[in-house]
C-alpha positions as a LaTeX table, in Angstrom:
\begin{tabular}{lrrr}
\hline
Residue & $x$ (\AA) & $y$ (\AA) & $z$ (\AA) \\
\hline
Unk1 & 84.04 & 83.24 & $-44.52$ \\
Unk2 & 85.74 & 83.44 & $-41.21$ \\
Unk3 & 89.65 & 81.64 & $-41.83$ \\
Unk4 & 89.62 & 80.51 & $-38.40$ \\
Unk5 & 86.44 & 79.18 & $-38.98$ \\
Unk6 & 86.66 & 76.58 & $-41.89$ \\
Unk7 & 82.79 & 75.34 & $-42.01$ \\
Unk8 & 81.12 & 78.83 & $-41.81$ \\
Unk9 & 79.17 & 80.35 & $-44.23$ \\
Unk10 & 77.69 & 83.73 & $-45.09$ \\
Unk11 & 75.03 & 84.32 & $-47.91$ \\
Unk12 & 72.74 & 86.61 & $-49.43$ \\
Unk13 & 69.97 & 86.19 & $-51.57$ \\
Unk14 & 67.16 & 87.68 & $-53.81$ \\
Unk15 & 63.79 & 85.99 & $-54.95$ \\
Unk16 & 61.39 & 87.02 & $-56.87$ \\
Unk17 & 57.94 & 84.99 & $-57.42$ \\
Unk18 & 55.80 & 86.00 & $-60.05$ \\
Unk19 & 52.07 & 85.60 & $-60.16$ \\
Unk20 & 50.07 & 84.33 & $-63.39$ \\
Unk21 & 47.01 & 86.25 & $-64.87$ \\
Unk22 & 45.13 & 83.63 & $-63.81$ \\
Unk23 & 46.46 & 83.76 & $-59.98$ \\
Unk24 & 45.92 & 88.19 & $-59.61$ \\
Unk25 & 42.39 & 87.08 & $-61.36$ \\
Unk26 & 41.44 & 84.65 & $-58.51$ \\
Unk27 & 42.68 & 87.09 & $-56.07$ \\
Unk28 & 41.02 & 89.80 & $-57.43$ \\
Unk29 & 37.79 & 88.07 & $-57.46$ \\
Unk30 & 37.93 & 87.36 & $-53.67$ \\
Unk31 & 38.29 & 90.61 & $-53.14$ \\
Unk32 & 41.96 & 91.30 & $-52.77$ \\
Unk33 & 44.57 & 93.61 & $-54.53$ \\
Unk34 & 46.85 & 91.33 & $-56.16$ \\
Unk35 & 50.45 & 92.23 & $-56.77$ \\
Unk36 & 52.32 & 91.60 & $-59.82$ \\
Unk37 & 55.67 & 89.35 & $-58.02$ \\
Unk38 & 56.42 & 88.80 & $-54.38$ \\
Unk39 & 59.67 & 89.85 & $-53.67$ \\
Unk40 & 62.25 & 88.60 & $-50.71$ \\
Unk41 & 65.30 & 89.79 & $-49.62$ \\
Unk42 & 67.81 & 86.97 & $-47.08$ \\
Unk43 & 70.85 & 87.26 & $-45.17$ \\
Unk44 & 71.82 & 84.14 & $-43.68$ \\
Unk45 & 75.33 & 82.44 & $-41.94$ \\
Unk46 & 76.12 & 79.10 & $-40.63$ \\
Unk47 & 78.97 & 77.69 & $-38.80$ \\
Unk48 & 79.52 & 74.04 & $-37.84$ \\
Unk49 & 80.21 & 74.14 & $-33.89$ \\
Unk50 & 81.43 & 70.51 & $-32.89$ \\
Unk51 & 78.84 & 67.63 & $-34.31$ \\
Unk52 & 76.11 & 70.77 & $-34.31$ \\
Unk53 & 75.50 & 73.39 & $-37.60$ \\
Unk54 & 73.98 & 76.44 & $-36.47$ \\
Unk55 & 72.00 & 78.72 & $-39.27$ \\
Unk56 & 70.67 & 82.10 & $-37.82$ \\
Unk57 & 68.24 & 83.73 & $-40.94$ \\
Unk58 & 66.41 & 86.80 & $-41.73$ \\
Unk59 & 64.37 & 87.59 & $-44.53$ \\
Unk60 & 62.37 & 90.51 & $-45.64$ \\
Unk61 & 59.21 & 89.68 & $-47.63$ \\
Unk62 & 57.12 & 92.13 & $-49.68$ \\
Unk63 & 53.55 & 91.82 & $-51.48$ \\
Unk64 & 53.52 & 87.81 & $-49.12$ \\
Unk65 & 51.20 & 85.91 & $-51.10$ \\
Unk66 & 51.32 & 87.92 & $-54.32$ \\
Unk67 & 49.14 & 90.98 & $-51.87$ \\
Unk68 & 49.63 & 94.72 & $-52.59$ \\
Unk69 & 47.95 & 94.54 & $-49.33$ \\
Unk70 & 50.09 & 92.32 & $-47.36$ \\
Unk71 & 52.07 & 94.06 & $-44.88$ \\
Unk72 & 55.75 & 93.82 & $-45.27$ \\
Unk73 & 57.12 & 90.82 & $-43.31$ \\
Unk74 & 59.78 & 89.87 & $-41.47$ \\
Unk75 & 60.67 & 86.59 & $-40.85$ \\
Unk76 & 63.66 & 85.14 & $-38.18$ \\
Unk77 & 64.59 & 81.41 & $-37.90$ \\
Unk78 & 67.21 & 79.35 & $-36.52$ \\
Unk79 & 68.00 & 75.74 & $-37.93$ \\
Unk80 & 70.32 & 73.70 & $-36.12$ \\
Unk81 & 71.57 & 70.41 & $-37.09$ \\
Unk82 & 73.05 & 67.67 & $-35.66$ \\
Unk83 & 76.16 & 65.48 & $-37.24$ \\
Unk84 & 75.33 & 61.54 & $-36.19$ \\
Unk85 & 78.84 & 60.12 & $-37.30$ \\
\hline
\end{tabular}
């Protein structure tokens, strides 16, 4: 991504998980509103920093669960690794 910066990485991604009849049935009968798909939306880089890979991530989750209810969520991590050789 970054030419200086030979280990880094930038991506983007989509998902898309769709629920069964028989999964919005078994919502539905405990008394939620079930959603057709849950949908996510990431943006993500790494960059290797010595023996260590950092990863800072975001991603934006709608319908969590497969629930029109569910609030909209957004979820930040960090992964770091660590290079043993």
């Amino acid at each position: 991504m970054i030419s200086s910066r030979p280990d880094s990485q930038f991506s983007i991604g989509v998902h898309e998980g769709l629920l069964s009849g028989k999964a919005r049935a078994n919502l539905r009968d405990g008394g939620d509103l079930a959603a057709s798909a849950e949908q996510g939306f990431e943006i993500t880089y790494s960059d290797r920093i010595g023996p260590l890979t950092i990863q800072p991530d975001l991603q934006l989750i709608r319908n969590a669960g497969g629930l029109r209810s569910a609030d909209t969520v957004l979820v930040v991590d960090l992964r770091v690794s660590v290079a043993l050789d």
